[in-house]
C-alpha positions, 0 to 999 in steps of 0.5 A: 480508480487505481492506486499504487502502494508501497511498503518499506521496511524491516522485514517481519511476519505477516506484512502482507496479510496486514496490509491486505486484510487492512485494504479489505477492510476499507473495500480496496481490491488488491489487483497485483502484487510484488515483493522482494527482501533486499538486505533484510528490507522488505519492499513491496508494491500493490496495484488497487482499485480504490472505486469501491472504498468505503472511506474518503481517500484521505481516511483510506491514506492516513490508516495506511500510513498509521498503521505503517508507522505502528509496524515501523514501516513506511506505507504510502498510497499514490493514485495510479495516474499520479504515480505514472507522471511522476515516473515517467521518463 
């Protein structure tokens, strides 16, 4: 199954090597990656294959979201399908 994340936030050093190790840790493979800086906001979106995680979803979205909140940053996951419906037009 696929999953997008979004992060948003003040950027800062080392965003992506967290959200990524954080995703390893929990058997998420990163399949795609995009980032920008707008005005000093960092914005990233990851494309995921959550079929070998090792936590429930629901675990695998609370760490993300705690650990967006830690860093002051807004973290979400949506699974691929989801995220498609709600975005298209």
């Amino acid at each position: 199954m696929k999953a997008v994340i979004t992060v948003l936030g003040k950027d800062q050093i080392g965003i992506l090597a967290r959200v990524s190790g954080l995703c390893a840790e929990m058997g998420v493979n990163v399949e795609e990656v995009t980032q920008n800086i707008l005005g000093g906001t960092f914005a990233m979106i990851m494309l995921v294959d959550v079929s070998k995680c090792t936590v429930e979803y629901p675990q695998l979205v609370k760490r993300l979201e705690e650990s967006g909140r830690e860093h002051g940053m807004d973290i979400h996951i949506t699974r691929q399908e989801l995220f498609e419906a709600m975005h298209r037009i």
